[in-house]
N, C-alpha and C positions, 0 to 999 in steps of 0.2 A: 791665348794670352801670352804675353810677354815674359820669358822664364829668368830666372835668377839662376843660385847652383853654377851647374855644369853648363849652363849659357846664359852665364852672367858674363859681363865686360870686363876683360883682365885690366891689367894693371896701369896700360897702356890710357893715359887720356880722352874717354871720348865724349863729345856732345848729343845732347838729345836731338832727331831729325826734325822735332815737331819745333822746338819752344827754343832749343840750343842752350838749358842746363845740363851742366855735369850726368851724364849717364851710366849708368849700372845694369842695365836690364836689356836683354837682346829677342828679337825675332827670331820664334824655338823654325819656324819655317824657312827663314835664313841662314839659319846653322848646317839646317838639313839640307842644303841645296848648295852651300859652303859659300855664302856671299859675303863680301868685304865686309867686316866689322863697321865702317862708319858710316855707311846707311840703313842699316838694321840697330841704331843704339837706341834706347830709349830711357827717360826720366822716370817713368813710371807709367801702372797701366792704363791709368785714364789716360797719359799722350798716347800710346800705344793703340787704345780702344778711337779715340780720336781720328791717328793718323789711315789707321787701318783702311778704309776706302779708297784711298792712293797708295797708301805701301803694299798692297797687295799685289797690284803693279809690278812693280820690282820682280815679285815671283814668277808672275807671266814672262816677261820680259827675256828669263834666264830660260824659261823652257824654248820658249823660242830661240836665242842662240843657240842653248844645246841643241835644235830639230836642222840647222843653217849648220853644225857643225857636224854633226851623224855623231853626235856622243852619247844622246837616248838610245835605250832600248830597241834593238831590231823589229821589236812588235809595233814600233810607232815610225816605222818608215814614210818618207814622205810619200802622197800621192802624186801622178805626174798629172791630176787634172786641179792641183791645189793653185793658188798664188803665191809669193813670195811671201815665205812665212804665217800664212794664215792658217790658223787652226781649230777645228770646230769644238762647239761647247757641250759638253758632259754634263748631267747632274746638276740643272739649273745652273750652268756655268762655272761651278768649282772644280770640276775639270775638263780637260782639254789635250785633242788628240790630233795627227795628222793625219790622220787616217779616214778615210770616208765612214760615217757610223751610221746604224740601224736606226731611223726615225718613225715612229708613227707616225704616215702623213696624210694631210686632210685635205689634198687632191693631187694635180697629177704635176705640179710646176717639181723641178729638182733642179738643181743648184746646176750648173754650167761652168767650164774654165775661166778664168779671172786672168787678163794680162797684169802686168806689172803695175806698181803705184807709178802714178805721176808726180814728176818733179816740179816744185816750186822753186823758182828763181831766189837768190841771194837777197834781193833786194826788196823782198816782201814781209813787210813784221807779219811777223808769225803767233801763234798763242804758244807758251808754256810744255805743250805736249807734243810739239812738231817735230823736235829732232827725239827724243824719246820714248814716247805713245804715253808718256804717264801725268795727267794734269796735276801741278803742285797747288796750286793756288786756290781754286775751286773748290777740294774736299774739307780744305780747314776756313773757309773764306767764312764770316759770320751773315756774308748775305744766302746762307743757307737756313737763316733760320730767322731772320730778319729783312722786314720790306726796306729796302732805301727809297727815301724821296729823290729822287732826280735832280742835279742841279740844269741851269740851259744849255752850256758846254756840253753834258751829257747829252741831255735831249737832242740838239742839234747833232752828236754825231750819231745817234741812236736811226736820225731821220734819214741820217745821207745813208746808213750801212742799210738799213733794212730796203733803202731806194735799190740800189744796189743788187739788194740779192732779188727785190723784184723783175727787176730787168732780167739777172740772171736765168729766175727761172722761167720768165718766158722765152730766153732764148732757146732753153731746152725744150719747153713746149712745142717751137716752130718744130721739132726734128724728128717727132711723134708720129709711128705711123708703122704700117706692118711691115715687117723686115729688119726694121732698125734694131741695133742689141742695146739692152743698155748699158753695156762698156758703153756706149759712141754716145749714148747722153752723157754719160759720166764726164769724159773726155771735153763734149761742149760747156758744161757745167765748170768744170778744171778752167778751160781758157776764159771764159767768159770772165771770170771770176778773178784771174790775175791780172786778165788784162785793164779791167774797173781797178787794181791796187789792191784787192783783195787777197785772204789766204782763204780756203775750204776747208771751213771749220772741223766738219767729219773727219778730214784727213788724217789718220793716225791718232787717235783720239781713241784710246784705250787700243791702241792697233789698227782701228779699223782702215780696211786697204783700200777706200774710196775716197773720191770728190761729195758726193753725192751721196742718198740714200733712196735706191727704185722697189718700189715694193708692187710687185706684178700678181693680181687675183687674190690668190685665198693668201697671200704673205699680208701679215696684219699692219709689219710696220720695218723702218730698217735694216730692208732688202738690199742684195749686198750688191751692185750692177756686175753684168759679168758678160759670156757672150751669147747666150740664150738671145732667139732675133724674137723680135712681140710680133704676135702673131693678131690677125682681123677679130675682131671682139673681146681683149684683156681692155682690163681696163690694170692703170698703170699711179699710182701717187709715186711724185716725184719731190724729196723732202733737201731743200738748199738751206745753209748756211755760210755766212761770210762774216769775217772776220778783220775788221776796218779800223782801223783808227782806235783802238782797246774794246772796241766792243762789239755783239755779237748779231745778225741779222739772222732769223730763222722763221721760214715760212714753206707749206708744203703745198699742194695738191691734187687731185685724184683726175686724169684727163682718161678718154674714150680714143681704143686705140681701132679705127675703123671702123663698122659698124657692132653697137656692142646691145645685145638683146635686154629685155625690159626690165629683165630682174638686176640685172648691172644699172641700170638707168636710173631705177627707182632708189635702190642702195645709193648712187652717188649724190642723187638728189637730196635724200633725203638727210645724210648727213651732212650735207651744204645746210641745210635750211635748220639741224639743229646749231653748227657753227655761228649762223648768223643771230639766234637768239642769244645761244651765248654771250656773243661781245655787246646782242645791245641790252642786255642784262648789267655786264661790268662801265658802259657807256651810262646807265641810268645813275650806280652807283658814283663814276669819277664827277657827274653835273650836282648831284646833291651834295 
């Protein structure tokens, strides 16, 4: 919760982050990390409890400059088979270390070197979290909690972005195959994707240091591509987003990398075949 007291807002003027009234009330976790007073202010707890999903952000953000500065703790030195700035998750994700950690894991895939993020060009709108990792608009947006009707404008760009990121990912499908790492999907996903006007939505989006999202075998979802090469029978979901024209195209999935045996075959089948009930379930619903 948001503290008053001893991290309360001195005297000094400051705005709430969420609403921009008069604020009195600071981020007791901003204190303790020593972050600038005027993005930590808040009105009260409900902004606070509000903002919290994004301001959170903010606190990651500083561990990471501190891990880029060597101002943490010697115990959380970087690893040299890390990426730029990535850090694994603790504790369902409330913490976070640079350090390689103990997982229970439920087969034999393990994480591989990560080269650098790819850079996007000047000239490509970007979303909200591209030069920062932190989305501002999204966590407070009220289509969190409400359906919007579409107007055509919408729909129409909704039709060209999601075109878009289909092409995308078949271009990443043509590249499938044993040997390939998925850095070098990631990488084809990246150009594909600028070269259509697009940004890759994944890009820095809470951090995250990909184009793309490869999730190879028993990884369930939001695999992080790296240079591990796929090898004859993974099977591989390949999760694109693009980022066009204010709005978001997001489609995944699951291809056969080589020859891939029967228990892979039937798994991918058969979540194909509930997918498709699905939509014609929501397809019954949008004709009534």
């Amino acid at each position: 919760m948001a503290s008053g007291g001893s991290d309360a807002v001195g005297a000094t003027a400051l705005t709430c982050v969420r609403c921009g009234r008069p604020a009195f009330l600071q981020c007791p976790k901003c204190v303790e990390l020593k972050l600038p007073h005027e993005g930590a202010a808040f009105c009260s707890q409900d902004c606070f409890k509000a903002s919290w999903s994004s301001h959170k952000s903010v606190h990651l953000k500083a561990k990471l400059s501190a891990v880029g500065t060597g101002t943490q703790a010697k115990a959380e030195e970087k690893s040299d088979s890390l990426g730029e700035g990535w850090l694994y998750c603790l504790k369902r994700g409330q913490v976070r270390t640079p350090k390689f950690p103990y997982f229970d894991w439920t087969g034999t895939l393990r994480p591989y070197p990560m080269s650098p993020k790819l850079v996007v060009p000047d000239y490509i709108d970007k979303p909200d979290w591209a030069a920062d990792g932190m989305p501002k608009i999204e966590p407070n947006s009220d289509l969190q909690h409400v359906v919007e009707i579409k107007n055509p404008v919408q729909i129409s760009r909704m039709r060209e972005t999601c075109r878009i990121a289909r092409e995308v990912l078949d271009a990443a499908a043509r590249v499938i195959r044993p040997g390939v790492t998925t850095d070098e999907i990631d990488r084809v996903v990246h150009e594909a994707t600028i070269a259509a006007g697009g940004y890759p939505s994944p890009l820095n989006y809470h951090f995250f240091p990909k184009s793309c999202c490869t999730s190879v075998n028993e990884v369930i979802c939001h695999g992080i591509p790296d240079a591990r090469k796929l090898e004859d029978g993974d099977i591989i979901n390949v999760d694109v987003t693009v980022y066009h024209k204010g709005v978001h195209g997001d489609l995944n999935e699951t291809y056969f990398v080589g020859n891939a045996d029967e228990a892979s075959q039937r798994l991918v089948q058969s979540t194909y075949e509930c997918l498709e009930k699905a939509i014609a379930i929501g397809m019954c619903y949008i004709c009534t």
